[in-house]
C-alpha positions in Angstrom: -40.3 -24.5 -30.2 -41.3 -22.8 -33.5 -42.9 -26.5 -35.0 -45.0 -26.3 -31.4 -45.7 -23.2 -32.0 -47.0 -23.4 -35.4 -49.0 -26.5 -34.0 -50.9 -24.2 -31.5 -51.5 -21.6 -34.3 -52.6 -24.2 -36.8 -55.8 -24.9 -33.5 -56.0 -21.0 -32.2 -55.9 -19.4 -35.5 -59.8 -20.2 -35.6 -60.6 -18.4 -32.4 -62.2 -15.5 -31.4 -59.2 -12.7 -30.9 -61.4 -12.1 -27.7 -61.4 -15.7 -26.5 -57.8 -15.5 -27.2 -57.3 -12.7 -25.2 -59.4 -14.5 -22.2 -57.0 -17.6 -22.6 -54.0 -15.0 -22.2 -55.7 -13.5 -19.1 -55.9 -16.9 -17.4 -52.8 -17.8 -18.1 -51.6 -14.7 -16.3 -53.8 -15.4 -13.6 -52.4 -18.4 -12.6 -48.5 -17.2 -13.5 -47.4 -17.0 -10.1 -47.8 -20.5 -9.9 -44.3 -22.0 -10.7 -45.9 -24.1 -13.9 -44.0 -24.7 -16.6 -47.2 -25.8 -18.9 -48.7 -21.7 -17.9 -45.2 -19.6 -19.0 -44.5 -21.5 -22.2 -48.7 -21.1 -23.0 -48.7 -17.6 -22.1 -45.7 -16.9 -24.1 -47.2 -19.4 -27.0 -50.2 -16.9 -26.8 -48.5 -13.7 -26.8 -46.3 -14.4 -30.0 -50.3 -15.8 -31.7 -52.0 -13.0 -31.3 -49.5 -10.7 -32.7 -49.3 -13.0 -36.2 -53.5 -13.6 -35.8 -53.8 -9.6 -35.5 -51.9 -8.9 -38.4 -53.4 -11.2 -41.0 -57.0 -10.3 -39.4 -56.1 -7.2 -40.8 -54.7 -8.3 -44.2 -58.3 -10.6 -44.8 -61.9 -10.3 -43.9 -62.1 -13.9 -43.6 -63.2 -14.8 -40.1 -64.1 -18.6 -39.1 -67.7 -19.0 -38.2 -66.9 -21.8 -36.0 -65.1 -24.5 -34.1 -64.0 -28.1 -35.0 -64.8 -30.8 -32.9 -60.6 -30.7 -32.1 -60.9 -27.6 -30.9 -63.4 -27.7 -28.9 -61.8 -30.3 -27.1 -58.5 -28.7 -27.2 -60.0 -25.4 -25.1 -61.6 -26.8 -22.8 -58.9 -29.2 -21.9 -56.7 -25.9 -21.3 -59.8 -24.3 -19.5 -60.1 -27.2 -17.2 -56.0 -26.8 -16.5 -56.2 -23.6 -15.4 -59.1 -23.8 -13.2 -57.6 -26.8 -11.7 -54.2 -25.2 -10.9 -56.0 -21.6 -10.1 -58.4 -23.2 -7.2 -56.5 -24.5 -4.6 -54.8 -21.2 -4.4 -58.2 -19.0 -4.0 -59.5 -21.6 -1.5 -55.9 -21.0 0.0 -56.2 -17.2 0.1 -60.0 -17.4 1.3 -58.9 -19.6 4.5 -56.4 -17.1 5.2 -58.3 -14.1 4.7 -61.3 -15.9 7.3 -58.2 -17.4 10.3 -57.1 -13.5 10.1 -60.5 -12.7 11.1 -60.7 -15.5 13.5 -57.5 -14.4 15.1 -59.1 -10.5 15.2 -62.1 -11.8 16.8 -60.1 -13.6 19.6 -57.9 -10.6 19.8 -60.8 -8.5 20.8 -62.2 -10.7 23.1 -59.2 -11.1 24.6 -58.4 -7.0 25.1 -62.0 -7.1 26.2 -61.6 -9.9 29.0 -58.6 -7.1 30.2 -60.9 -4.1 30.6 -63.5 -5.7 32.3 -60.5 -6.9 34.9 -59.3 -3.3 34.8 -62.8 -2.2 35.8 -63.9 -4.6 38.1 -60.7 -6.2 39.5 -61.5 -10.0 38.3 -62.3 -11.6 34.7 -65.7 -12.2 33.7 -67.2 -14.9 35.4 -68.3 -18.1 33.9 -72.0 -18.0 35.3 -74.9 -19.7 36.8 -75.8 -22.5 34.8 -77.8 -23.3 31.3 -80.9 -22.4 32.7 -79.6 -18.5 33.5 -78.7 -15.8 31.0 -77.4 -12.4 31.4 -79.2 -10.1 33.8 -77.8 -6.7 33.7 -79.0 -5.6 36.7 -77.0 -8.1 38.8 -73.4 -7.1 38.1 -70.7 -9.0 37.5 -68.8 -11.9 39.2 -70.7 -14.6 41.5 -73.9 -12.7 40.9 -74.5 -12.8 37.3 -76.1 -15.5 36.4 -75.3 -15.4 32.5 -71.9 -16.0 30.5 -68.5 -14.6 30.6 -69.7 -13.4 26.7 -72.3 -11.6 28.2 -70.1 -9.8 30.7 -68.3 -8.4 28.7 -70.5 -7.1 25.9 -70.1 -3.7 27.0 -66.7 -3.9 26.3 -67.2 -4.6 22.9 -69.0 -1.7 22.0 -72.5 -3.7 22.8 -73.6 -1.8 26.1 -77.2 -1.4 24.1 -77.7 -5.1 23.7 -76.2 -5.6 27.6 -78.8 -3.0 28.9 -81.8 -5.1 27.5 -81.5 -7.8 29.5 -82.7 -6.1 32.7 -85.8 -4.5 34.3 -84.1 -2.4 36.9 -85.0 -5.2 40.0 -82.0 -7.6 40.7 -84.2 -9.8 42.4 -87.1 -9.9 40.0 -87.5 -11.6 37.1 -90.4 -9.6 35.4 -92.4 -10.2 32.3 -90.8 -7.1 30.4 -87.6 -8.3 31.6 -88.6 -11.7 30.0 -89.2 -10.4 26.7 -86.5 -7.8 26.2 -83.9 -10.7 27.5 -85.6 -13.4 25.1 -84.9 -10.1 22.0 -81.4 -10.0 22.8 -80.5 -13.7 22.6 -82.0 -13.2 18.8 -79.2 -10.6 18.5 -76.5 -11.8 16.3 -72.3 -10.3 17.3 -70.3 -11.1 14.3 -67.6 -11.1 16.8 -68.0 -14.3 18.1 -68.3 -16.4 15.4 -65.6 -17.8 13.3 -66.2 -17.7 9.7 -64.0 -20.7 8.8 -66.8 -22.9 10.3 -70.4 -20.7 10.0 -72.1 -17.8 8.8 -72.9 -15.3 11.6 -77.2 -15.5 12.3 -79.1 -17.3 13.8 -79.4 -20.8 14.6 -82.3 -23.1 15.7 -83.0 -23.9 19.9 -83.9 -27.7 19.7 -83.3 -28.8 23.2 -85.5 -27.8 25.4 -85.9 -30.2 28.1 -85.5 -29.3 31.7 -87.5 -25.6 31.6 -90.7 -26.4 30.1 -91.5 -24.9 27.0 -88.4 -22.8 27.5 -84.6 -22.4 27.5 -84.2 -20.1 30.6 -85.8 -19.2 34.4 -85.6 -15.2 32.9 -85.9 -15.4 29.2 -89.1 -16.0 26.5 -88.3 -19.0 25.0 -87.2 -18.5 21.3 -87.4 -20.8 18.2 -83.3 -19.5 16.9 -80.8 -17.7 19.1 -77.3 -16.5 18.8 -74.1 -18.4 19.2 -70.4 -18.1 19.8 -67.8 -20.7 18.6 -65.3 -19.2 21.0 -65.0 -20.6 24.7 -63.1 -19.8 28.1 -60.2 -21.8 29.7 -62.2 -23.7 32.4 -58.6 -25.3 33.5 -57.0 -29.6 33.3 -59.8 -31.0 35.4 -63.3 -31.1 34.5 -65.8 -29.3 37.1 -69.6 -29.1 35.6 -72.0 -27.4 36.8 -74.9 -28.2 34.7 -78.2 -26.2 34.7 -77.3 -24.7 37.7 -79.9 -23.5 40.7 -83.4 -22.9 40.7 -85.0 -19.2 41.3 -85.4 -19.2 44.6 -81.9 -20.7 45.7 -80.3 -18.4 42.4 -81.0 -15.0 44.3 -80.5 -16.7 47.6 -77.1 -17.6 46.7 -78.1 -21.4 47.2 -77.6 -24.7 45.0 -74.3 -23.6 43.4 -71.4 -26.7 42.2 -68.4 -26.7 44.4 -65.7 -25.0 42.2 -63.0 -25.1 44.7 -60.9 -27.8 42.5 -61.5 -25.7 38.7 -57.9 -24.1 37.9 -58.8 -22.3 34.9 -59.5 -18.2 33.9 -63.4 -19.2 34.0 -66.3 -21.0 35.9 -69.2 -21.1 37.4 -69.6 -17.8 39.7 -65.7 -17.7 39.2 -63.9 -14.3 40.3 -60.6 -15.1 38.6 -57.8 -12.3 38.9 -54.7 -11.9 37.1 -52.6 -12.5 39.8 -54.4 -15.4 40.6 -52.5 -16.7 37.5 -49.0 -18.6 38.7 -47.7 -19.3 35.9 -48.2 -16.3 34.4 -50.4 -14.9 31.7 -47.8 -16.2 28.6 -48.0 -19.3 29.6 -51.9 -20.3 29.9 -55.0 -20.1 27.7 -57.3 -17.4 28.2 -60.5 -17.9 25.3 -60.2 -20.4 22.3 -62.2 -22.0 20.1 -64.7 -25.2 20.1 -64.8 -28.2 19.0 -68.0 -28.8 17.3 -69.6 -31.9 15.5 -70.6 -30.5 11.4 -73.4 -32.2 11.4 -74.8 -30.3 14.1 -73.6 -26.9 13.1 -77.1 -25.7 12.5 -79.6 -28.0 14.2 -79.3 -26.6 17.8 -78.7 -30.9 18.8 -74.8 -30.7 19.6 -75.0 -30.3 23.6 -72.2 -28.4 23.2 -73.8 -25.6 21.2 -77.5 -25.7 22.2 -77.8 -22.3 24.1 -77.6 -18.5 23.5 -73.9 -17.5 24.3 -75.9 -15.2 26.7 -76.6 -18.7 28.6 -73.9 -19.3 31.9 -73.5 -22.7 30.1 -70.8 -25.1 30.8 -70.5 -27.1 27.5 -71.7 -24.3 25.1 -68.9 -21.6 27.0 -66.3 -23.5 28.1 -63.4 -26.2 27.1 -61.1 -27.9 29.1 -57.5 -28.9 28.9 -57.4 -32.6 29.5 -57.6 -33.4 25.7 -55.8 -32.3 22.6 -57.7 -29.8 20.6 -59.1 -31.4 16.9 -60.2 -30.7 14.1 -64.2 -31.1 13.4 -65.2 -34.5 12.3 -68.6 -35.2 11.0 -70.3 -38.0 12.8 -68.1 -37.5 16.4 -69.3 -35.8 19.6 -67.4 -34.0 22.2 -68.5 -31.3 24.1 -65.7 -30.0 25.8 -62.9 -29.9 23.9 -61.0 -27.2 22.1 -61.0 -27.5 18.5 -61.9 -25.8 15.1 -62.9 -26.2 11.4 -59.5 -24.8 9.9 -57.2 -27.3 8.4 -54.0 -26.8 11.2 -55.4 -26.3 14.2 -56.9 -23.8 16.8 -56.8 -19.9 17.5 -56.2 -19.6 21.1 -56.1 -15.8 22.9 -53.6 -16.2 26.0 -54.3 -14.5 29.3 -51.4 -12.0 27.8 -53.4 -10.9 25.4 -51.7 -12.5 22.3 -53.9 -15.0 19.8 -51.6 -18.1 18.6 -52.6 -20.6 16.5 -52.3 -24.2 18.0 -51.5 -27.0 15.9 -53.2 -30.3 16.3 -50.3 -32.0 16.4 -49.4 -30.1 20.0 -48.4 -32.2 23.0 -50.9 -33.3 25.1 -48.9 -32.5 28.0 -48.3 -29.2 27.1 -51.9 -28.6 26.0 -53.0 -29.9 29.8 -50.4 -27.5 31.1 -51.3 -24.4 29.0 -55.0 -24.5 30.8 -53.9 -24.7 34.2 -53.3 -21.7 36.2 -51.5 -23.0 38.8 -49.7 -26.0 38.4 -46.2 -24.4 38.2 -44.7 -27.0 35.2 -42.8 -25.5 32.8 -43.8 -25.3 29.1 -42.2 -24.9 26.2 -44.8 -22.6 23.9 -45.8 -24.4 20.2 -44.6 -22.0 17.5 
């Protein structure tokens, strides 16, 4: 130990008492780290400093600069530390950003239960991607726009709620137009996850269907918001698509046939609790998406191509019938649960609890989990 020692003295001796001081800091840094190579360095350093203070103070002579062999020496150690000290901060900043997933599913999911306790039923899954919100038709089979746009005043968002509305139900007017087209350009942190995006903005590319729009009662918009959470729509795919036209909207006309859906949310759904057999523990209420990376900004994955305002199947809405995964560049899928963290998928149950899914879960017990009525037993992933 002491002929090592002298051989790190012999190449530190040279150095800056500050940049010695730095090397002792990093060392530190990483010391939780169950390294060897950092403890004996760190204690290496300590014993240095105390024999390079006191003949600092015996001499004025001070080293102008490095040799080439020191040089290399520090930034070998520098390039140690950093490597052993990175995968732990990219570890602590994926934790710190599931937490906040798991808070943002939490209050969606408290926020899917108020909106039962006030109106008897969960938020509804809407019209179609032609239709967002309208706050002056209500809630349940006549509001045309998303379960996330239900319950927006149940998140503290009543403001941005009200501004999709004129006062006439039946009217789609040009004020209500552009106040609607405002709100879709509002971002709600809260429904994003920050594992796999920033919350702003994001570009509208698709546009076919509603010429030169994205809605029957909204402006049409270059950007508009997004969520990366979706509703349970049950085991069995039921689209509805774009969903009716004006006229046969506010006739109550031109609507999918839903009868066969067994999940928490679809189009025009009127879900209650009790409407839940196998109880609210034991099925998914809101998760989140699987998205393709490539397309997390372009507006061209047709699952997340709308407003979360929009009473979109694809964009709000994830079935059972597959095994959530993990976003892959280069692979579509548009219905799917799924997320950008490394294990697998936060998932708010119709208890109110947010778990996170693995992966790895069985697929049988995934299919189960998003049916509300099929009576099979399940034993919950840990």
């Amino acid at each position: 130990m002491v002929v090592v020692e002298l051989h790190c003295f012999r190449v530190l001796r040279g150095l800056d008492c500050r940049v010695m001081c730095f090397f002792g800091w990093l060392v530190r840094l990483c010391s939780p780290e169950p390294f060897v190579f950092c403890y004996f360095f760190d204690m290496v350093l300590n014993r240095m400093l105390v024999i390079y203070s006191k003949q600092a103070a015996r001499s004025s002579y001070r080293r102008v600069a490095f040799t080439l062999v020191e040089l290399l020496v520090v930034i070998a150690i520098i390039g140690i530390l950093v490597s052993l000290l990175l995968p732990a901060v990219q570890a602590a900043r994926e934790a710190a950003r599931r937490i906040q997933c798991t808070n943002n599913l939490k209050q969606i999911s408290l926020a899917f239960h108020n909106h039962h306790d006030t109106f008897k039923s969960l938020p509804s899954g809407g019209w179609g991607w032609y239709w967002v919100g309208d706050a002056d038709r209500g809630v349940g089979a006549n509001q045309p726009g998303s379960w996330a746009f239900s319950i927006l005043p149940q998140m503290e968002q009543q403001s941005l709620y009200n501004l999709c509305g004129d006062g006439q139900p039946d009217v789609i007017s040009s004020q209500q137009l552009a106040s609607t087209a405002k709100a879709t350009e509002t971002v709600v942190g809260g429904f994003v996850c920050p594992s796999r995006r920033a919350a702003e903005l994001y570009d509208r590319a698709i546009t076919a269907g509603v010429p030169g729009g994205h809605a029957y009662n909204a402006d049409p918009v270059p950007r508009t918001n997004r969520s990366d959470y979706v509703a349970n729509a049950g085991d069995t795919k039921r689209m509805w698509g774009s969903g009716p036209n004006v006229a046969n909207g506010f006739a109550g006309t031109g609507f999918s046939n839903m009868i066969d859906s067994n999940g928490v949310s679809h189009q025009r759904s009127e879900v209650k609790l009790s409407d839940i057999l196998d109880g609210t523990s034991n099925t998914y209420m809101v998760g989140e998406k699987y998205l393709n990376p490539d397309h997390y900004r372009t507006g061209l994955d047709y699952g997340d191509d709308h407003s979360f305002f929009a009473g979109d199947d694809f964009d709000m809405h994830a079935w059972t019938d597959n095994p959530p995964l993990k976003d892959r560049r280069g692979f579509a899928d548009f219905w799917r649960f799924g997320s950008n963290h490394p294990s697998g998928v936060n998932v708010a149950y119709c208890d109110g609890s947010v778990r996170h899914v693995a992966f790895s879960i069985d697929a049988a017990v995934h299919r189960f989990l998003g049916n509300t009525r099929d009576l099979q037993p399940v034993t919950l992933p840990e």
